[in-house]
C-alpha positions in Angstrom: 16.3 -2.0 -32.2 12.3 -1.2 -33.5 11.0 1.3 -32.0 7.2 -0.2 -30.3 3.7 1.5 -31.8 1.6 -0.3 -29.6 1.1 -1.3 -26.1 1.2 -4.7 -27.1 4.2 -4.6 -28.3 6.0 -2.4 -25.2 4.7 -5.5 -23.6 5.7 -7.9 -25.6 9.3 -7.5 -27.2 10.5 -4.9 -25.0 10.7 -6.2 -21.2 13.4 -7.0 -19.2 12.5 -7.8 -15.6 8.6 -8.1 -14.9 7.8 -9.2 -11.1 4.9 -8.4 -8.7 4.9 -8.2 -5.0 3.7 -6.1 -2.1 4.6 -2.4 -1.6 3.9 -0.3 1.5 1.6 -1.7 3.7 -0.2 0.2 6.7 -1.4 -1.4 9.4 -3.5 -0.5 12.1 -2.0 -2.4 15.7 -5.4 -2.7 18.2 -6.5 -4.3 21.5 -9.3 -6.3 20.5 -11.0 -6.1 23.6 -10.5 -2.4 24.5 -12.3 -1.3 21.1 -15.9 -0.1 23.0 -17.1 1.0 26.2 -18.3 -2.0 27.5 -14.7 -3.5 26.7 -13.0 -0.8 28.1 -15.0 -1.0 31.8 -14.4 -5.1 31.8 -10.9 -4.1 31.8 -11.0 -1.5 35.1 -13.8 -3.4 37.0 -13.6 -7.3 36.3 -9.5 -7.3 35.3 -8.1 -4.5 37.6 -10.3 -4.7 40.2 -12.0 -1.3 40.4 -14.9 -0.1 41.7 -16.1 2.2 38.8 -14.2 2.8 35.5 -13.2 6.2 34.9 -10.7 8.2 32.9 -9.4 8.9 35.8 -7.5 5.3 36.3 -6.3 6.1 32.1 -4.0 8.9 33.5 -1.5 7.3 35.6 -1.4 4.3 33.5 -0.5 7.5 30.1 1.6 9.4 32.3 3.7 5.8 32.9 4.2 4.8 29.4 5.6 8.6 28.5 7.9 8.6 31.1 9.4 4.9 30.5 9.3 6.0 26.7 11.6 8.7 27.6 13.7 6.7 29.7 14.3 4.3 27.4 15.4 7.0 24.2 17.9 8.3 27.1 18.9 5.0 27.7 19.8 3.8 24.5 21.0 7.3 23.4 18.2 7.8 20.7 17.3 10.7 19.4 14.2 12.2 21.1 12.6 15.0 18.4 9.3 17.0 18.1 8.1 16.8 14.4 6.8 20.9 13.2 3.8 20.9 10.9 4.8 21.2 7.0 7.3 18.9 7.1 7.5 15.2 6.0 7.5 12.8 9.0 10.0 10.6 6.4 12.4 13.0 5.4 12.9 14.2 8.9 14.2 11.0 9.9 15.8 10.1 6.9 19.1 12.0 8.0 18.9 9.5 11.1 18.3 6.2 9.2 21.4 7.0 7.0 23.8 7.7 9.7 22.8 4.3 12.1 25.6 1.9 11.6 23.9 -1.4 12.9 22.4 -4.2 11.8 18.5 -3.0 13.4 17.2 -1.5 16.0 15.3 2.2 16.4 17.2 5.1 14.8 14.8 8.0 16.6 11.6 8.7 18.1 9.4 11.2 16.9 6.7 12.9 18.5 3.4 14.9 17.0 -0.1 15.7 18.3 -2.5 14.2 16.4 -6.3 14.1 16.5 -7.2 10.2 17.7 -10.5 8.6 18.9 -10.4 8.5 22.8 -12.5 7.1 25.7 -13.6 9.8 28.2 -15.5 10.2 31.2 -18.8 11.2 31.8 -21.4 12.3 34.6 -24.4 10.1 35.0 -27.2 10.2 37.8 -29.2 6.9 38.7 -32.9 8.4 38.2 -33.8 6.2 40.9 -31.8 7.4 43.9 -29.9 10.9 42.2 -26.6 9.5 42.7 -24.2 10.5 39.9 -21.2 8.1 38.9 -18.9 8.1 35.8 -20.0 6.2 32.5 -17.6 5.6 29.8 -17.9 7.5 26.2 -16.2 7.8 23.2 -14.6 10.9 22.1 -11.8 12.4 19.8 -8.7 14.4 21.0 -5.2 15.9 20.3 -3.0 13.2 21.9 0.6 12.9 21.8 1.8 10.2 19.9 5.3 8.5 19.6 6.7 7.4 16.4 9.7 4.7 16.8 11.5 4.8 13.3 13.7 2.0 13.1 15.3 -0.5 10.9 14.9 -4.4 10.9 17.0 -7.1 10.1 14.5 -8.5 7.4 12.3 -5.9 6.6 14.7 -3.0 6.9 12.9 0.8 7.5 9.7 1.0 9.3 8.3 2.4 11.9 5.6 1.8 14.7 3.6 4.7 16.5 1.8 4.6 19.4 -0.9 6.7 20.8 0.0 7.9 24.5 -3.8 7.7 25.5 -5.8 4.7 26.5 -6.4 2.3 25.0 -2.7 2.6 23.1 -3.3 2.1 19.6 -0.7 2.1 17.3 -0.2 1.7 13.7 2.9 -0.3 12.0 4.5 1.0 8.4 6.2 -1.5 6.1 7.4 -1.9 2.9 7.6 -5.0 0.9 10.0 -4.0 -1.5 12.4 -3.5 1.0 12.1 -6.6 2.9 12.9 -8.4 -0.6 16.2 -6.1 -1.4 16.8 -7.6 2.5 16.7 -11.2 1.3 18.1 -10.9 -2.1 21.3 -9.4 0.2 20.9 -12.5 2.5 21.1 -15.0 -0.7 23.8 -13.1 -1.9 21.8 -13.0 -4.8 23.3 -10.1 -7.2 20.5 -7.3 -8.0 20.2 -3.7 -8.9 18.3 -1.4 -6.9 15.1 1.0 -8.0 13.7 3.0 -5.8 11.5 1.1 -3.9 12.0 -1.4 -6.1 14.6 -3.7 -8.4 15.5 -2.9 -11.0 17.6 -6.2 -12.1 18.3 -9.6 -10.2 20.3 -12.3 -11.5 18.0 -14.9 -10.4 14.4 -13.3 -12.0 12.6 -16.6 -10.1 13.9 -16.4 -6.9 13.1 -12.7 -6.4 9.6 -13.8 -7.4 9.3 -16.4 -5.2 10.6 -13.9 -1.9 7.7 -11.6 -3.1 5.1 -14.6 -3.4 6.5 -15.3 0.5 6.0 -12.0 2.3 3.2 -13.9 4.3 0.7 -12.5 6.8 2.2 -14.5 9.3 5.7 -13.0 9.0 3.8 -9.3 8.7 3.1 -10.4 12.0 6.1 -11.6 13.8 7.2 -8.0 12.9 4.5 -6.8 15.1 5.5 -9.1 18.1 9.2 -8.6 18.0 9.1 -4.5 18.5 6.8 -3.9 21.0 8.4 -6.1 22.8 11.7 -4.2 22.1 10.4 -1.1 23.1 8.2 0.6 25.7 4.9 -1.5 26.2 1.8 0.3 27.6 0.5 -2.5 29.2 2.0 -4.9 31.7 2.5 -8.8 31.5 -0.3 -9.3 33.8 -2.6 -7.2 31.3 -0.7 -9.6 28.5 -0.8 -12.5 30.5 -4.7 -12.1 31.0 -5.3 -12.0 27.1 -5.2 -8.3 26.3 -2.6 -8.4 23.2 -2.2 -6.6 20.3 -4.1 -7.7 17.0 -3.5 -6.3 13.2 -5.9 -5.2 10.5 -5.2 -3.5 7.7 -5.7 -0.2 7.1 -3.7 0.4 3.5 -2.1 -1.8 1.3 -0.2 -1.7 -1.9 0.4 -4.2 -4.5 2.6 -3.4 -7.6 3.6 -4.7 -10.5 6.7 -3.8 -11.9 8.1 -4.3 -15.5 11.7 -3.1 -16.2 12.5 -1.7 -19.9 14.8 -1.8 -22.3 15.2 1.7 -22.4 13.3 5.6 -21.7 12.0 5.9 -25.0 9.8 2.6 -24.6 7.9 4.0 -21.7 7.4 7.3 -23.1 5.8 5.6 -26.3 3.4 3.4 -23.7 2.2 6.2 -22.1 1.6 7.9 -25.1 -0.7 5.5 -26.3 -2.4 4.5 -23.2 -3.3 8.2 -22.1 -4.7 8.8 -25.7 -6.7 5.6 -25.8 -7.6 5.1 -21.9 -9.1 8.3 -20.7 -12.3 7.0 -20.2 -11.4 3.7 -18.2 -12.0 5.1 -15.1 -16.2 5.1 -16.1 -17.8 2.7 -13.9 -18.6 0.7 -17.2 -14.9 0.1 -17.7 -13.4 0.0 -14.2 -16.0 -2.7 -13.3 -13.5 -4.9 -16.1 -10.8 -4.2 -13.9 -11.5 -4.9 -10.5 -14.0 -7.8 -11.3 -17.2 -5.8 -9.7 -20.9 -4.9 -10.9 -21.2 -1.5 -10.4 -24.8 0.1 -10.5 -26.3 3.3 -9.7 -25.9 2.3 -5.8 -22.7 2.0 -5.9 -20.9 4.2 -3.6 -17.4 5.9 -4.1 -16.4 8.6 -7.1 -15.5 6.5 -10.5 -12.6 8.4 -12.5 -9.7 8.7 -14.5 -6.9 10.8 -13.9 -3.6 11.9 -15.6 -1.5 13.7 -13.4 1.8 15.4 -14.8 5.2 16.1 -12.7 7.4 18.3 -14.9 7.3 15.9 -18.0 6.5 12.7 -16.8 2.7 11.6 -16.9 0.9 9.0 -14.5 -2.6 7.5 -15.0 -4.5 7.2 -11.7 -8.1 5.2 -12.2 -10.3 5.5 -8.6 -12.4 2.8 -7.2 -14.8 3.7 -4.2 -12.0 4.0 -1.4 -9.1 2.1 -3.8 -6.9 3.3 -6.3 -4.6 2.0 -9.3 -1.6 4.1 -10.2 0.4 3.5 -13.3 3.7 5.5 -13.9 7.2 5.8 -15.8 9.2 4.8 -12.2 12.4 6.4 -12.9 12.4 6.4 -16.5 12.9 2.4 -16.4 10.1 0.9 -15.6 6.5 0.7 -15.8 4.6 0.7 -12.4 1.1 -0.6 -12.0 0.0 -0.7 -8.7 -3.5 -1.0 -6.9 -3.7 0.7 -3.3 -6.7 -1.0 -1.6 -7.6 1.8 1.8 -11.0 -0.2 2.7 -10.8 -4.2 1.9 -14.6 -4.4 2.5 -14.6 -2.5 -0.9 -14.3 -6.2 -1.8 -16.7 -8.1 0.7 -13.7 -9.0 2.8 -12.6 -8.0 6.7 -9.9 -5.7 7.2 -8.1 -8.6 9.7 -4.5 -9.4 8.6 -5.6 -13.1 8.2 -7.3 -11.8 4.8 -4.2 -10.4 3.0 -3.9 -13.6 0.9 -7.3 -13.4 -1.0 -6.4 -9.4 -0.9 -3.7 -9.8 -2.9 -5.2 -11.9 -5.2 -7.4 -9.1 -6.0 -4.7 -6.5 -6.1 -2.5 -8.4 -8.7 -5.6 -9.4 -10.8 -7.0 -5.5 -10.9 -3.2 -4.5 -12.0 -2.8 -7.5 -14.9 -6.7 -6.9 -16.1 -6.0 -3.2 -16.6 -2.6 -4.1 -19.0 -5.3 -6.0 -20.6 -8.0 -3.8 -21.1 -5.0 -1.2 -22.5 -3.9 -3.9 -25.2 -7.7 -4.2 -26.3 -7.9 -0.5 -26.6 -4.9 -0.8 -29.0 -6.5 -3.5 -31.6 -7.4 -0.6 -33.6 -4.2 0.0 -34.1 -2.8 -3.6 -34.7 -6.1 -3.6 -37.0 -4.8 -0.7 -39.5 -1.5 -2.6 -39.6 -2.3 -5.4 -40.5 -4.9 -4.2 -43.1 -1.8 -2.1 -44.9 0.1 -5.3 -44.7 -2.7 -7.1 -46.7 -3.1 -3.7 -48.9 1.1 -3.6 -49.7 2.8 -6.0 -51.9 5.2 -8.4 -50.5 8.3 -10.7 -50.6 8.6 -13.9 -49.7 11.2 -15.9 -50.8 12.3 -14.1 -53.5 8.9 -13.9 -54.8 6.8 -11.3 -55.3 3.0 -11.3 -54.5 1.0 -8.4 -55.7 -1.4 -6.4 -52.4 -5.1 -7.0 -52.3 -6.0 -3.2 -53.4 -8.9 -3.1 -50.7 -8.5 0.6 -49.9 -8.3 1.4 -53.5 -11.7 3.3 -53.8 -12.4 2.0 -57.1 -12.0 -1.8 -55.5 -14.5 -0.7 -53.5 -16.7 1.1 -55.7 -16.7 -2.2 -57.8 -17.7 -4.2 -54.7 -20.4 -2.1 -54.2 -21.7 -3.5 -57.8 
């Protein structure tokens, strides 16, 4: 087997499994309606029937949803733990995802104070008459909030936390490679796993296809089926009334992963794209890459990256709040992946309904960047292919004498 010189050619001749799909996605779980002040005193006065709205009324409605969260880990036996500062929230609970034996359902509950925007109370007084009365504000506090780590039937780990403090936000962690290894198992499709990834299938166009059909609309289903599972902080009358959750998306990650024939190809790609590609990342170049005209006004830092663990480099290439990553996964394949934190980066709402033209954007930004890195190479496939012209050569048991174009005294003599 050749070794490859070029980036081209690592692309080219030395594949073995090349799909794209979504990664993790992190999603931001809201009520609509509850999202300002105004919203939030409808919901006391007009819904509940009160007089004024006030913190006050947030209280026992917080205090409820802790103690029927507490309830229902005793309930169901599940682990009830306090996470400590410095340690990963993921491989705390990893221990408990590894020992559950079922099918789905949730394997802990964490909790952790975390600093969260909050409505409060405030003192007002009517100029008119000097009578105070309380006026809703936002603020920011430490709140408690719970995380339910579980495990679902078709989209295997996640988990959902919810804030403990009016109005209840939560946010919803997935991962798309994992809901795919779940189908693929479903099929009974054969496959080898990478980490958070595959690494082979035996049916290359059905695994595509599972990753074109991770839809927005069964994102969502996801969200309807746990919160309905677990403890809900508001009751059906709220529900019933039209105060449900909504998604948008606050981080999302799509990949493209191509398997290779072995190590030594992958180190020879990143070789030549960290020598040839350092200066991608200038708004000149990046604006190739994600389709964008950037100018002096454009906000957001514009950079290129090469970050090395032990002996493995990655190349990381910023884009006002997004990001594309490339790396040796494993020593087997190459991973391109674009992490979009702010879709308006790209003129588009944050609303789950907008992942489709998102990840049209994502995939594009990860193909145009192999692109770019095989036009940085045509140097290289240029000198090539001048030695071949240069170098006499066989062909069918004839000889053909090289065009001497290097010689310097071919040259000097086309000078004259």
């Amino acid at each position: 087997m050749s070794l490859p010189r070029t980036v081209a050619e690592v692309l080219k001749d030395h594949l073995t499994l090349e799909v794209e799909g979504i990664d993790r996605m992190y999603l931001n779980v809201y009520q609509p309606r509850l999202q300002t002040d105004r919203g939030v005193a409808s919901f006391f006065r007009f819904h509940r029937g009160e007089t004024f709205a006030s913190s006050a009324l947030m209280n026992p409605m917080s205090k409820s949803f802790v103690a029927r969260i507490e309830g229902f880990a005793k309930e169901n036996r599940i682990p009830l733990i306090s996470f400590t500062k410095g340690r990963r929230k993921d491989d705390v609970t990893q221990e408990y995802r590894t020992r559950f034996g079922g099918s789905e359902g949730i394997v802990v509950i964490g909790k952790a104070q975390e600093k969260t925007p909050v409505f409060r109370t405030e003192k007002r007084r009517n100029p008119r008459t000097g009578q105070s009365y309380p006026w809703i504000v936002r603020s920011t506090a430490m709140v408690n909030h719970f995380y339910f780590y579980g495990i679902d039937e078709d989209f295997g780990p996640f988990f959902l936390k919810f804030c403990t403090y009016f109005p209840y936000n939560a946010k919803l962690c997935i991962n798309g490679h994992e809901y795919v290894k779940r189908q693929l198992a479903k099929e009974g499709i054969a496959f080898e796993a990478l980490d958070n990834g595959v690494l082979s299938c035996a049916d290359p166009e059905r695994l595509q296809q599972i990753c074109d059909g991770l839809s927005a609309a069964k994102i969502d289903a996801v969200l309807r089926k746990w919160p309905a599972r677990v403890p809900h902080p508001y009751t059906s009358r709220d529900r019933a009334a039209g105060y449900r959750y909504d998604i948008s998306i606050l981080q999302a990650e799509f990949s493209l992963t191509q398997v290779l024939d072995r190590p030594l190809t992958g180190r020879v790609f990143f070789e030549e794209v960290i020598r040839e590609n350092l200066d991608i990342g200038r708004p000149d170049h990046v604006q190739l890459i994600f389709d964008r005209r950037i100018t002096k006004r454009t906000p957001g830092r514009f950079r290129t990256r090469v970050i090395t663990e032990g002996v493995v480099p990655s190349l990381h290439i910023d884009y006002k709040h997004s990001r594309i990553k490339q790396y040796h996964k494993e020593g087997r394949a190459l991973r391109t992946e674009t992490t979009i934190n702010d879709p308006r980066d790209f003129d588009l709402g944050k609303r789950l309904s907008n992942l489709p033209a998102l990840r049209r954007i994502g995939f594009q930004a990860n193909r145009r960047l192999l692109d770019v890195q095989r036009i940085s190479q045509d140097c290289a496939l240029g000198e090539d292919a001048f030695r071949g012209v240069n170098d006499p050569i066989e062909v069918g048991g004839q000889r053909a004498s090289g065009l001497r174009f290097a010689d310097t005294a071919v040259q000097a003599l086309g000078l004259n």
